[in-house]
N, C-alpha and C positions, 0 to 999 in steps of 0.2 A: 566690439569685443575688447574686453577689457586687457591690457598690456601685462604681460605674465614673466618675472622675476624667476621662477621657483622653477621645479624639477618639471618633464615633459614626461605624461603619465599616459601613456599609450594602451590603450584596451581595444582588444580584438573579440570583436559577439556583446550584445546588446539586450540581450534578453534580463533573464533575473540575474544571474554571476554578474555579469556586467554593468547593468542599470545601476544595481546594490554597490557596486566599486566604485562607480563614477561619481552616484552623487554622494557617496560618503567622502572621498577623495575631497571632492570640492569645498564640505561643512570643516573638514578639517586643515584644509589649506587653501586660503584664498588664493595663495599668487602663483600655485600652478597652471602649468597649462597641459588639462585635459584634453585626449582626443579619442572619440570609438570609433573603430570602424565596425560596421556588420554589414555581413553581402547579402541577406535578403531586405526585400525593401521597406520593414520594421521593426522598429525598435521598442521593447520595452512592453510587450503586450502581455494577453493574460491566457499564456497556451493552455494553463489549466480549462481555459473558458470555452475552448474551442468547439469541444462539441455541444456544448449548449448551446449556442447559436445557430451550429446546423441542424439542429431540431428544433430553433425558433424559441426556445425558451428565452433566450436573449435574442431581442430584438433588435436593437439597434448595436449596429458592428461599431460604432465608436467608443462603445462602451470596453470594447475590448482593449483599448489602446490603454494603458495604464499613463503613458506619460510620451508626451508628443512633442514632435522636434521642436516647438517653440519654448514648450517646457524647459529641457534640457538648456536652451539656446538662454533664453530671458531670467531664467531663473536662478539657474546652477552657471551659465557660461562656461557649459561644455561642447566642446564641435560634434556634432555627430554629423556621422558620415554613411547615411545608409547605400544598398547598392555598392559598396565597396566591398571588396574581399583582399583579406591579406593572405599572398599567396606566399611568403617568405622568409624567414629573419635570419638575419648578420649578426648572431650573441657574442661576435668581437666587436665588430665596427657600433653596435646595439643603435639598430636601423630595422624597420621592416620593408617589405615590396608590396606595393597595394594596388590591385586593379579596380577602375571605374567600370564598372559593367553598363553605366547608362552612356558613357563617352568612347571606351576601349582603351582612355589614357593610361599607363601607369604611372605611380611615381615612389619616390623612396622617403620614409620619415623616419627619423630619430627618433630616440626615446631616453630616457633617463631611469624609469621602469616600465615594466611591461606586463600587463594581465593580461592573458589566458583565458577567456570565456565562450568557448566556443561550441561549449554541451555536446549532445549526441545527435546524433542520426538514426532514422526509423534503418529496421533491419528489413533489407528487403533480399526475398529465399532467388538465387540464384536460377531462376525456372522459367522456359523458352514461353513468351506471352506476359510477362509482367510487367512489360513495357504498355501494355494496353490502355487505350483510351479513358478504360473506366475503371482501374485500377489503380489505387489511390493511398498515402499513408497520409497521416496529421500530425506534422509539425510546426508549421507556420500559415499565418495569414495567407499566404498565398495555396497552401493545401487545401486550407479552411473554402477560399473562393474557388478553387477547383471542384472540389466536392459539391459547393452548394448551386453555383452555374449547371454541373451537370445534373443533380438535382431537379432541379428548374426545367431542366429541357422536358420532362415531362415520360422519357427512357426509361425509368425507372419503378420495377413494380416489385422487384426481390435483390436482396440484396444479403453478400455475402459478409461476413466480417471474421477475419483470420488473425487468430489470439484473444484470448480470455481474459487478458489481466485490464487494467484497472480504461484504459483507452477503448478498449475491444468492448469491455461490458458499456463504457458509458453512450458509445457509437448504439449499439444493439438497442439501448432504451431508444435517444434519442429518433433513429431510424424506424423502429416499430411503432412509435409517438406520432411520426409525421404519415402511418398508415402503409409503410411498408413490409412485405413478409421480410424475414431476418431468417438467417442459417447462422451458426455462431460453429466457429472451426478448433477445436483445442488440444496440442500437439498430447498435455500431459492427462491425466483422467481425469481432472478436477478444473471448475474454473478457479481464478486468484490463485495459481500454483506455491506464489509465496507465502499461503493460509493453510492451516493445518488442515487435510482434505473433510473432518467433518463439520469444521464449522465453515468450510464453503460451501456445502451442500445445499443448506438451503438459499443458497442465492442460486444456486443450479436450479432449485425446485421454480422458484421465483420465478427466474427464466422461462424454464417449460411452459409455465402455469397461463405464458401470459400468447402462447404459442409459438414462441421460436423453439427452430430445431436445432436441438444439441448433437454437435460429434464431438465428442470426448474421448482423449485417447486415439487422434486419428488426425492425420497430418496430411499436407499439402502433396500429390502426386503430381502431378501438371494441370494446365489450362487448356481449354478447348478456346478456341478463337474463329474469328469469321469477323472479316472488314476494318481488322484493329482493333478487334475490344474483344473481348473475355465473353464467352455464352454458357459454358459451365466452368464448375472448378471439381475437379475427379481429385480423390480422398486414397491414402494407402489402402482403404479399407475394401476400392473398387466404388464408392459409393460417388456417383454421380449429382453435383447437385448444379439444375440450371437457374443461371443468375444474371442479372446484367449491369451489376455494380460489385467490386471488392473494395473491399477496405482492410491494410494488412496492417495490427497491433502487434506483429509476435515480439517487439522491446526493441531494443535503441544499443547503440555501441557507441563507444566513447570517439570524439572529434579529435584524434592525437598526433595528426598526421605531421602540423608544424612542430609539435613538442619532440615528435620521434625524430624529424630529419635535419635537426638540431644535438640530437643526444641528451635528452631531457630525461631521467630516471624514470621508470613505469611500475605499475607494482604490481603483485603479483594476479589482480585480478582486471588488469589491462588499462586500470588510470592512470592518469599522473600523479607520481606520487610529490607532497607538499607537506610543510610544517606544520608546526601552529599556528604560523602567522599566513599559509597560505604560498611561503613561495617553494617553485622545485627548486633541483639540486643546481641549477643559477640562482642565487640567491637576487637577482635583480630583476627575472622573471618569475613573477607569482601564476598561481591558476584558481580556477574557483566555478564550483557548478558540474552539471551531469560528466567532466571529462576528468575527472579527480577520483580520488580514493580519499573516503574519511574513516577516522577510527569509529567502529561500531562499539558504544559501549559496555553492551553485554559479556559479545564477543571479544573483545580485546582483539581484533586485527583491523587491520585498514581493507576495505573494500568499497566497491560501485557503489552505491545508492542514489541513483536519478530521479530527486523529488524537489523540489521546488522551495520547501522549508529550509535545507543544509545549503542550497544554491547561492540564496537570500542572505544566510546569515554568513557565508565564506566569502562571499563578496565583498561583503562591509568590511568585511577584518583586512580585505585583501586590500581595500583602497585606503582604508585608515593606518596601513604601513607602510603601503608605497609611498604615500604622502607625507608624514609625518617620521617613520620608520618605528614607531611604536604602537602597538596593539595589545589587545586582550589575546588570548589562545581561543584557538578556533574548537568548543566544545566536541566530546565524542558525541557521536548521535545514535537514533535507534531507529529508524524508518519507520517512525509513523505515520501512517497513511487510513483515509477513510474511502469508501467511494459508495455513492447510492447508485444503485439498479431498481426500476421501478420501485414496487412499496418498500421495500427492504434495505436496509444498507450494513458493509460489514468493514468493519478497522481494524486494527492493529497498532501494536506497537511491542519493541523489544525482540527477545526470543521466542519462535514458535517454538511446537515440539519436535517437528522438522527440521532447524535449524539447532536445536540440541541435540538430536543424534549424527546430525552430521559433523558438526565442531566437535561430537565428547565432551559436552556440559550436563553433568547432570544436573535431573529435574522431574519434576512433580506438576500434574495441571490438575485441578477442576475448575466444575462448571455449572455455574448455576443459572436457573430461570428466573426471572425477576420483572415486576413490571416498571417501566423509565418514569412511572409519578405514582402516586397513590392510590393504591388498586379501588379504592371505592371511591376517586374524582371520575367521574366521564373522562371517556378519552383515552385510557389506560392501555398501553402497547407494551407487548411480552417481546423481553430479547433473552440472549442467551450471553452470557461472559465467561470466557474462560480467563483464570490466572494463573499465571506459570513462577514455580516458586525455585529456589534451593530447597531439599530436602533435607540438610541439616539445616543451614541458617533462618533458612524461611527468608534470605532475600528473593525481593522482586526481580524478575527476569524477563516478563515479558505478559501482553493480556491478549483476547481477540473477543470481537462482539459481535454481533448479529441481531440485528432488532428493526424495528422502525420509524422507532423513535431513541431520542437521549444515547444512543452509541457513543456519541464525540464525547459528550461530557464526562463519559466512565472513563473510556480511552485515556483522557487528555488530563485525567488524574491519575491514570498509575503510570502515564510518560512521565508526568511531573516524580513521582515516586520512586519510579528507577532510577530519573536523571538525580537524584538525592539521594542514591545511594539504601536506599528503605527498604523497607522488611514489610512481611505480608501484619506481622504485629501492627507497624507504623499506622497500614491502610487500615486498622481498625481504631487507629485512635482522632483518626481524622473527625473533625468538626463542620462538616460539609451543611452547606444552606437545605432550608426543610421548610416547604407548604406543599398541600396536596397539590395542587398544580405543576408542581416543580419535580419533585421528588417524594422518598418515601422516611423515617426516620432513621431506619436503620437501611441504608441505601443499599444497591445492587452490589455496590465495591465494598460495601460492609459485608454483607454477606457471602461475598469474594473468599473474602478475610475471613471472617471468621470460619469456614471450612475447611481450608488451608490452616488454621491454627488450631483446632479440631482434631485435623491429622497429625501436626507437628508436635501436641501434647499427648498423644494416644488416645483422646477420649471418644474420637468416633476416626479411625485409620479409615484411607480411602486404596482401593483397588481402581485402576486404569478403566477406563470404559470398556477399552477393547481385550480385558483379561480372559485367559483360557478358565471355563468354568466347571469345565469337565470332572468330574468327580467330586466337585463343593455342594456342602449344604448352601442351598439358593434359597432365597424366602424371598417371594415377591409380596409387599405391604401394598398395596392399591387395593383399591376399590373392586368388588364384583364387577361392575359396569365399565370399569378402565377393562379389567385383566379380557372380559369378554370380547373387546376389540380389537387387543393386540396380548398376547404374553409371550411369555419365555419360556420353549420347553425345558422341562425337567423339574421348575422351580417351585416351591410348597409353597402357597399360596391361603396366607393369613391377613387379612385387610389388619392395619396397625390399630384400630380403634379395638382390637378383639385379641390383639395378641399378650396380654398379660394374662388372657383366661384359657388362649390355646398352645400357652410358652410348650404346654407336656407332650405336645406331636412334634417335637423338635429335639435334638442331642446334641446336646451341649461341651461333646467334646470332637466333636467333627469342624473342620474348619468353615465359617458361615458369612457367605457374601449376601447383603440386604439389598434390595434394590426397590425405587418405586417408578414414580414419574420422571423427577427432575433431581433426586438428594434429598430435599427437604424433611417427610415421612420416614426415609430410612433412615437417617441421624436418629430421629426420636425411637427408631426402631431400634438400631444398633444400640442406645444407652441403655432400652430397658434390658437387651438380652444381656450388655458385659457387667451389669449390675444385677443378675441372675443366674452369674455363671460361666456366660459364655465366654472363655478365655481369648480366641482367637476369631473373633467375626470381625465381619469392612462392610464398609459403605461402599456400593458401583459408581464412580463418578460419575454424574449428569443423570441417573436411572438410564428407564426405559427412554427418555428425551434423545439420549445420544445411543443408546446401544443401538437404536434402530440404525442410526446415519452410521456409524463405526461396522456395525454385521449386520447388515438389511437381511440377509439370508439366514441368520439364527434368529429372526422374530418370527411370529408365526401369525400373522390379520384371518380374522373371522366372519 
């Protein structure tokens, strides 16, 4: 080990916050001397990966390791110190306490700066039996071997998993993959509760389809037990379900225990709060990763977001100041996030509309169907995109998809377009790559845009999916053979190829919402009727596509 001149840059937790500190710390300052400690017995792994492994889709567990002690040691000449936990710190004497959990020694290290990456912890519900043998959350490597040992043992033929969001659905694949029955548990009525509840729906459907059982809208009441382990799990609902594995996703709380018993500022949604360069209100100790609060773009306040992208990138800024004492600003972020569930997968990024009525942001969504390449290449898979706009400015605010193929690459242009500040105008002027293989000419995010601009010029105004339609002129434009399947009572029902010849069973000064399948039809519909007369007619956002997932009970199946 090389003899070190420079400041003594202490990091506590090894995962992505920390990894991303340490060896940027190192690129930017040779003659420090770095040290991590993290208490469990891995560093640097790939927790995203986690349940891929235990349903075998990843094979070899070394592949999980992103970067291994020798790595660190030979390359970067950093100390890592796994099995260590810092149980302490002195922000006068600027010292921490650190226990060897393989020895029981302690001992005391200095520091010159100090990062903070200690993430979260799975939430686990306070309920007599959840200490049980076969109940289980996923955090680290050694959860991952817990899980997959008991697994093995052969115990296992249903299996429970508690929470919906992005952990719980990936468990549920993988476990129903390896041939186990699955029950999926979810407190709120939707799964992905952070997804506007109709564009989660059809990953709910997905689910069903493939036979796990959903309780939705129905939470944990206690454990039956017998010998140490879990035999059912009974539901507020009284519903009984016998199991002999859990696995509990219901989300993670921030690791803030050292920063709290320190005096370390918190913010208001229970991280630590930090700069732009990363450090708290010790300007000598930084933090970085799921125990932080960053600014959320949209919203303009600082809050949680535990993803692995903002982890990554607060890390870097964090060691490239400690070391240096100059950095770039730690960008606001938007929580983009994708996750696949069997055939389907659903993302996000920005503000839902969920999170617009809770902050008091206004805004506007639609949605369209679209296929992710060229509908007449082979191969062609339908998603659905929603864009969330300003209804004055027509900025971008926030998107969510659902498809089975090409989700990320819509997504991961209008993250780009938020994070620039862009207008729903902008995403139509975009120059995006085009073969049928790949995409369509006028792309999905094209046609995002231009509906959203659509509305924002008057030429075809859109109505909410879930609008009261009570007393409107409704004109359903589909097909005979569509409306036969599914329609909408009440609504006058004109297939659009016929309606310039049957404009005269219509009045023209009653207010008139169009609706067909997905938008497409009624845009053409709504232009011929406000170019006829009709002063006050709207498009239904998404048609008949979404009114069904938004009021399954005001459609009426045949």
């Amino acid at each position: 080990m090389a003899e070190h001149t420079g400041p003594t840059i202490v990091i506590v937790g090894g995962v992505a916050g920390g990894a991303s500190a340490a060896t940027r710390a190192r690129r930017c300052n040779e003659d420090a001397r770095i040290i991590i400690y993290e208490k469990d017995g891995y560093a640097s792994f790939a927790n995203c990966g986690l349940p891929y492994y235990i349903g075998g889709e990843i094979e070899d567990r070394e592949k999980l390791l992103v970067a291994k002690p020798a790595l660190f040691k030979n390359r970067f000449d950093i100390e890592l110190n796994t099995r260590h936990e810092v149980t302490g710190i002195d922000a006068k004497a600027k010292s921490v306490s650190v226990i060897n959990h393989e020895s029981g020694e302690t001992l005391t290290q200095s520091y010159d700066k100090l990062i903070l990456a200690m993430g979260a912890a799975p939430i686990v519900p306070p309920i007599d039996g959840v200490d049980s043998d076969n109940v289980f959350t996923l955090r680290n490597l050694e959860d991952t071997d817990g899980i997959t040992d008991y697994l093995q043992s052969g115990a296992v033929n249903h299996a429970t998993v508690i929470g919906a969001g992005f952990i719980g659905l990936e468990m549920v694949e993988q476990l129903h993959n390896k041939g186990i029955a699955v029950s999926l548990v979810e407190l709120q009525k939707q799964v992905l509760p952070p997804m506007d509840p109709e564009m989660a729906k059809p990953i709910a459907e997905e689910v069903a389809s493939k036979g796990v059982a959903l309780h939705l809208g129905d939470g944990i009441a206690g454990f039956e037990t017998k010998g140490g382990k879990v035999k059912a799990v009974v539901l507020n609902s009284g519903t009984k379900i016998d199991t002999n594995l859990v696995i509990l996703g219901i989300g993670v709380r921030p690791n803030t225990q050292l920063a709290v018993a320190i005096g370390l500022e918190l913010g208001e949604t229970g991280g630590i709060t930090i700069n732009e360069f990363a450090q708290t209100s010790n300007p000598d100790i930084y933090a970085a990763g799921d125990a932080v609060e960053y600014e959320h773009r949209v919203i303009g306040q600082k809050m949680r977001i535990p993803l692995a992208g903002p982890a990554n990138r607060a890390g870097r800024i964090a060691g490239q100041h400690a070391a240096t004492g100059e950095a770039s600003a730690i960008p606001p972020v938007l929580g983009t996030a994708i996750v696949r569930v069997f055939g389907k997968g659903a993302a996000s990024t920005g503000l839902s509309m969920k999170l617009a009525e809770r902050y008091g942001i206004p805004a506007k969504a639609t949605v369209i169907s679209a296929n992710h390449h060229a509908g007449y290449f082979p191969g062609a898979k339908p998603m659905m995109l929603k864009l969330i706009y300003a209804p004055d400015s027509g900025k971008v605010l926030g998107a969510q998809a659902v498809g089975a193929a090409g989700i990320d690459k819509r997504i991961d242009i209008i993250a780009t377009m938020i994070q620039m500040g862009g207008t729903v105008r902008d995403l139509t002027a975009l120059d995006l790559s085009y073969a049928p293989p790949y995409g369509s000419a006028k792309d999905a995010v094209h046609m995002a845009a231009f509906t959203a601009c659509n509305d924002l010029d008057g030429l075809t105004p859109t109505v909410a999916m879930d609008a009261d339609l009570d007393g409107l002129q409704v004109v359903d434009v589909r097909t005979d053979a569509e409306v036969a399947k599914m329609s909408l009572p009440g609504a006058i029902h004109i297939p659009v190829d016929v309606l310039r010849d049957r404009i005269g069973e219509l009045d023209p000064s009653k207010e008139t919402v169009v609706t067909c399948q997905s938008g497409l039809r009624a845009h053409v519909a709504v232009r011929i009727l406000k170019q006829k007369g009709f002063a006050n007619v709207h498009n239904l956002v998404g048609g008949m596509m979404m009114r069904r997932l938004v009021d399954p009970d005001g459609v009426e199946y045949k």
